[in-house]
NUTOR-667335 format. One record per residue (C-alpha): x, y, z. Coordinates in steps of 0.1 Angstrom, whole numbers, plus 5000, padded with zeros to 4 digits. Layout:
<atoms>
XYZ/...
</atoms>
This chain:
<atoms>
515553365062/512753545040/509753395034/510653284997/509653304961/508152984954/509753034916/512252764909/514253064903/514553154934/515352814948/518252794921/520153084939/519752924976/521552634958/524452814941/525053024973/525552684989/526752464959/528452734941/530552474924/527852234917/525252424903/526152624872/525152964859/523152774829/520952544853/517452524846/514152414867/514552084840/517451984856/516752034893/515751644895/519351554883/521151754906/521651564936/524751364921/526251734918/525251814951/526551484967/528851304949/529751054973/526150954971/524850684945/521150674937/519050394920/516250434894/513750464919/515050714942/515750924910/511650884904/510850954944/512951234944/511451384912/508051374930/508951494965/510451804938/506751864927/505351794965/507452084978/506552344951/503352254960/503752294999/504952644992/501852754972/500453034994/496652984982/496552654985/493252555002/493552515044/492252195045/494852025017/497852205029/497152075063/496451705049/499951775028/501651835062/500351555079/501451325056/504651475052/505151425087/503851055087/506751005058/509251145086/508450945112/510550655103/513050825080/515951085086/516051225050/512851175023/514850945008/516050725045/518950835049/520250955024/520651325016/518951494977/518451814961/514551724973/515851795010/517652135005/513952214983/512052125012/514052275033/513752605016/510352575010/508752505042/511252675067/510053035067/506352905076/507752645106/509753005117/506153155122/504752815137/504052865173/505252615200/501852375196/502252355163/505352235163/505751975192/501951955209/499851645208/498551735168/501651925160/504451855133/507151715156/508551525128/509151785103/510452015123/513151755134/513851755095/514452125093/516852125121/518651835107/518952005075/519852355084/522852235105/523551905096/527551905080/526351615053/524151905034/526552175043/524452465038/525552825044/523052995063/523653305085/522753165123/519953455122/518453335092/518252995110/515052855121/515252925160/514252505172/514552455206/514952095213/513952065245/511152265244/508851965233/505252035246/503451665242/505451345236/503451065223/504350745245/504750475214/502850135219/504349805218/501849595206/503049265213/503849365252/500149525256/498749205244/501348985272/500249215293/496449195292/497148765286/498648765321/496048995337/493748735324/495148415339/495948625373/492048675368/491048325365/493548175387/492148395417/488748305409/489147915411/491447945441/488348035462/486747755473/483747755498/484747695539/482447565561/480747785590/483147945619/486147775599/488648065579/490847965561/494348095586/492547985616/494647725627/493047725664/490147515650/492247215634/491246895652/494346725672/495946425660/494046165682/490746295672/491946295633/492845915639/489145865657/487345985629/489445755605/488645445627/485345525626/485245575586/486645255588/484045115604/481445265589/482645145555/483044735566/480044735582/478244885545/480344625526/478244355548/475444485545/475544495507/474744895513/478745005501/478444775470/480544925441/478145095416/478545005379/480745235360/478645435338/480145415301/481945685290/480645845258/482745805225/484446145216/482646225183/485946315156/486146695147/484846785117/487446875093/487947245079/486447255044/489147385020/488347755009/485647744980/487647814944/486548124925/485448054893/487548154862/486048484847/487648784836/485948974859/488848874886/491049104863/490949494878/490249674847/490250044853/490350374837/493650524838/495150914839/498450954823/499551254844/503151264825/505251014808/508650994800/511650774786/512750514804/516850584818/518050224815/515750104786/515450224747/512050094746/510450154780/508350434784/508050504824/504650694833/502850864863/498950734859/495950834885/494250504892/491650644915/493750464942/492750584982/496050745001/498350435014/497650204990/500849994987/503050094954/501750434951/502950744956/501351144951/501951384924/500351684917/497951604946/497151294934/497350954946/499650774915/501150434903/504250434888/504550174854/506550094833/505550014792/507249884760/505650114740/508550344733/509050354695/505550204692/503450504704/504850834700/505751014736/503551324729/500351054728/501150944760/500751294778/497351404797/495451104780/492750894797/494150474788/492550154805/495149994829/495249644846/495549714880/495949374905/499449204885/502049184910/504549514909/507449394890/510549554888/511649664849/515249784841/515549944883/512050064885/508949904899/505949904881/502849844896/500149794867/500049754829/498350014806/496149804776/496849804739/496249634707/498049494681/497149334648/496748914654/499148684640/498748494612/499848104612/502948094616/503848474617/506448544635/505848854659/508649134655/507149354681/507349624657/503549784653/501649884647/500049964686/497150134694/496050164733/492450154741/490550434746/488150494773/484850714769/485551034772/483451154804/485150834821/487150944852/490450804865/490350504889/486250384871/485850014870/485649864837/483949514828/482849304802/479049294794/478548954809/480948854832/480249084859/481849034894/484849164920/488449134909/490748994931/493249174953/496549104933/496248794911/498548524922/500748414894/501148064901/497448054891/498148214858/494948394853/495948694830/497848434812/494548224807/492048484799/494248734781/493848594745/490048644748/490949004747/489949134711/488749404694/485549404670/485249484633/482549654632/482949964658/486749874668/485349794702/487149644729/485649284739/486148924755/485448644732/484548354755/485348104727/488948214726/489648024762/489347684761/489147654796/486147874804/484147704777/484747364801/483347594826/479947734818/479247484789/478447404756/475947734753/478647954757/480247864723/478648064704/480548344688/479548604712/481548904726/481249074757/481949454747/484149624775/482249874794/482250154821/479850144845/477450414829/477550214797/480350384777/482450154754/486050144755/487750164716/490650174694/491250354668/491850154637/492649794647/489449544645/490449154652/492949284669/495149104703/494849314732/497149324760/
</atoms>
């Protein structure tokens, strides 16, 4: 095969000489992410493996950029081959239009790898695996000319890495340990010219009942003396009671505990199962591996879902900067997880208002020099959030209705008087009507746009 075009172009005609009767002459680059149901119809694929296989799409357009920097493509690769390690197909097991795209993609440059590249101690072993699998597997069924084939010789593997089993190596070194100790205590000190296997030097049986007459002996004749009188028992001590574990110290309440963070909408679009979902890829400033993320673009990104479709037009969502709240659990919404909530305000309620959920919604707007993943706080309650707030303890739920908005400047603040149980806390002084502004770390002030007195959330 040709090193080829990286247009999407190019990549629709490998797949209609292979699927001619599953990818049509009118088949766009649009609908590439929908095409693995034509491709495989036996196949069924939930919400999320529609989203993963959108991005593994982007990932191997990217891979096949030619002047991509060295460094990145090879970090790319690595974690590619990471991915692979523990899966058959990107998606498991399962076979998608992302496959055949890799496939195409990457094969012409794993043709030109040399033999250390592809199996040696820091080679891609894993991903060339994947091309094999692909190229000749029957479940993808693609028609490629043997030549064209990448040649992969399986048995030519030039440095397998020996796996280690973790809870053996620890048995292991546990045992060498007691063998260790046992050997050292076994060793006890003989007395001059007597080894221990030198049975030559054991006294005979009447000279072992001599010596026990005279021990004997020896004993009455102390007893009469007064000289073998028992001792007194020394008293043993009292064992003094362990002191008992403290209980881990409680963090106080503050909103601090909350991970407030500027957020980059990358793209957003509707949600498939839900009218009034919005489902968007935002940059959180998260480091590679963090649990529920995932890369676009070259990007480390969250996934979240938001109910603000037919509150905030779609257009508004794309390429903005937003605030996001980063430590709820993930929860699934309509098939897809979400793993953080973007911030927006609403007008308050009046007494006894009912609220239709019907607008008008404005999210809050960070400064504009604020980059994706900054910290955000509230003047005043400064502190470290907590790895993923546990939601038996409710603390969103408690210090979300301080969340306003002021009158004056339409700034984003925490009104300590608006939770009862943080005024308990820090005392009567903190009743006065003040409001911690929220704030990135070089002092910006995060804002919406019309909505002063407003509920945030």
């Amino acid at each position: 095969m040709a090193s080829p075009p990286t247009s999407p172009s190019a990549l629709l005609d490998f797949l209609r000489s292979s699927y001619p009767s599953a990818v049509a002459s009118s088949t766009s680059e649009a609908d590439l992410p929908g095409l693995s149901h034509e491709l495989f119809p036996k196949t069924s694929y939930t919400d999320n493996e529609k989203v993963e296989t959108s991005q593994w799409l982007t990932i191997s357009s990217r891979l096949a950029t030619p002047d991509e920097d060295e460094a990145k493509h090879a970090e790319r690769l690595g974690s590619l081959n990471i991915h692979l390690s523990t899966r058959t197909t990107l998606l498991g097991s399962k076979p998608s239009v992302a496959d055949v795209a890799l496939y195409y993609r990457l094969a012409p440059a794993v043709k030109s790898w040399s033999a250390e590249e592809r199996t040696g101690e820091h080679g891609y072993h894993h991903i060339v695996r994947f091309i094999d699998f692909v190229q000749n597997a029957p479940l993808f069924g693609l028609s490629i000319k043997d030549e064209d084939k990448v040649d992969i010789d399986l048995n030519d593997i030039k440095f397998v890495p020996k796996p280690l089993d973790a809870k053996e190596e620890k048995e292991r070194k546990k045992k060498e340990k007691a063998a260790a100790a046992a050997a050292g205590g076994d060793q006890k000190e003989l007395p001059v010219g007597k080894g221990k296997g030198e049975e030559g030097n054991k006294p005979s049986k009447k000279e072992q009942a001599r010596d026990t007459a005279a021990k004997v002996e020896e004993k009455v004749k102390g007893a009469a003396s007064g000289e073998g009188a028992q001792q007194p028992k020394k008293d043993k001590k009292e064992k003094q009671p362990k002191p008992q574990k403290q209980p881990p110290k409680e963090t106080p309440l503050s909103p601090s505990l909350i991970d407030l963070r500027v957020g980059h909408i990358l793209k957003a679009e509707n949600h498939p199962n839900a009218d009034s979902l919005y489902v968007s890829t935002i940059a959180c400033g998260d480091p590679p591996g963090t649990e529920n993320t995932s890369e676009h673009e070259g990007q480390i990104v969250r996934t979240v879902c938001s109910g603000l479709n037919g509150l905030v037009p779609l257009e508004e969502m794309q390429g903005r900067k937003i605030i996001a709240v980063c430590n709820l659990k993930p929860v699934t919404m309509r098939g897809i997880k979400s793993a953080a909530m973007v911030l927006a305000a609403s007008p308050r309620l009046k007494e006894g208002e009912e609220d239709h959920h019907k607008g008008p919604v404005e999210l809050v707007t960070p400064p504009k020099e604020a980059k994706a993943g900054e910290r955000v706080v509230f003047e005043g309650w400064a502190g470290e959030p907590e790895g993923v707030l546990n939601p038996k303890k409710k603390v969103w739920e408690t210090l979300q209705p301080g969340f306003t908005t002021t009158m004056e400047g339409l700034e984003v603040g925490f009104d300590v008087g608006a939770v009862p149980q943080l005024l308990l806390q820090v005392g009567e002084e903190a009743k006065k009507p003040t409001v911690g502004k929220l704030v990135t770390a070089s002092g910006g002030t995060c804002t919406v746009k019309s909505l002063g007195n407003a509920v945030v959330r």
